[in-house]
Residue, then its C-alpha position, 0 to 999 in steps of 0.5 A: x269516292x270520286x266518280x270516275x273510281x269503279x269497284x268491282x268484285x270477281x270472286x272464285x267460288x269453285x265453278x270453274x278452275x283458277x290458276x290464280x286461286x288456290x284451291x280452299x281460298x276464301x274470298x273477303x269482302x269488305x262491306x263497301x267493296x274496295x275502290x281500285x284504280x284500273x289498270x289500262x288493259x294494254x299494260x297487262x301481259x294475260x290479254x297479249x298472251x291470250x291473242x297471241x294464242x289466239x293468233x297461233x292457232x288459228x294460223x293452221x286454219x284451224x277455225x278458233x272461237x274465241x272466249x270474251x268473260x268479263x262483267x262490266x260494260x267497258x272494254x268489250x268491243x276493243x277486245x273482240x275487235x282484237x280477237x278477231x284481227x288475231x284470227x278468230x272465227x268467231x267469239x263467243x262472250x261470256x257476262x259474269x253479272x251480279x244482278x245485286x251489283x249497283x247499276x251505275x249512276x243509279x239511286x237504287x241499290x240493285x239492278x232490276x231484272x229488266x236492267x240485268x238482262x238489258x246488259x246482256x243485249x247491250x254488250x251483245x250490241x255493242x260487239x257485234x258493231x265492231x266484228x264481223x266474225x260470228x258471236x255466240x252467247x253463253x246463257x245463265x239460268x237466271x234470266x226471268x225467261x229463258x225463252x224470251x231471253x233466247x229471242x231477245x239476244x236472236x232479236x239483237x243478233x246473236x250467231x248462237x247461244x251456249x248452254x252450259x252445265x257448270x253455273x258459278x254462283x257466289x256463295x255468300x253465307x250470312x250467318x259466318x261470324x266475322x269479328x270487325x277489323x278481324x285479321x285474316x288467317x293463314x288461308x285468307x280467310x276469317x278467324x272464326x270458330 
């Protein structure tokens, strides 16, 4: 694999609502994961549609936070630059992020804990040079300490942090028999006993 090629994985697993996934739908994984060109995100029509709302409503000065989800590093500062011409008040971010996820450039499999949280504050950095809007965080429940997790994301210059009560998790269930080169069945999932 070239080394300007990402792989990235984004499932739905019923810890929030998806207009994109129906409802039952089972996620396949391919043991490598999939290597996929990215698209350049000027081209997708979802985050015109998104600023556009954005801007719309905050045109009635009606104050608008706006959500930032994403996962990896890149494109972070861009599209909180956007949200906040379009009008936002402030952003709040959400990271979705895989601890098990391969740092990159990295020998190790996995990410350790410090390098897991080290990306909240690095995104939160990184956000907060570009906006001058207020910017909130939304904490996981997985950090090694809550607390010192809060003070670190104060430290780097967090206007806020959101706790919430629904955690996505992945569901990964190891011992689900699954036939190699087995084709999908009619719901997109395995066909297994």
């Amino acid at each position: 694999m070239a080394s300007a090629e990402i792989i990235e994985v984004y499932s739905n697993t019923g810890g929030q609502a998806s207009k994109s996934t129906p409802p039952g739908a089972v996620a396949k994984f391919a043991a490598a994961g999939k290597a996929v060109p990215k698209k350049d995100p000027d081209a997708s029509l979802w985050p015109r549609q998104y600023l556009d709302l954005v801007q719309r409503a905050a045109k009635p000065g009606i104050p608008v936070i706006a959500s930032l989800n994403g996962s990896t590093p890149g494109g972070w500062t861009g599209y909180a630059r956007a949200m906040q011409d379009a009008g936002a008040a402030a952003i709040e971010l959400h990271i979705y992020y895989l601890p098990g996820d391969p740092p990159p450039g990295s020998a190790s499999p996995f990410a350790s804990g410090s390098d897991a949280e080290q990306r909240y504050v690095d995104i939160l950095t990184a956000v907060k040079s570009v906006v001058s809007v207020p910017v909130a965080v939304k904490l996981a429940p997985y950090f090694s300490s809550l607390g010192d997790m809060a003070l670190r994301l104060e430290r780097a210059g967090a206007d806020g942090l959101v706790l919430f009560n629904r955690f996505m998790q992945t569901d990964i269930d190891p011992f689900l028999p699954v036939a190699p080169g087995a084709p999908a069945d009619d719901r997109g999932g395995c066909p297994c006993p």
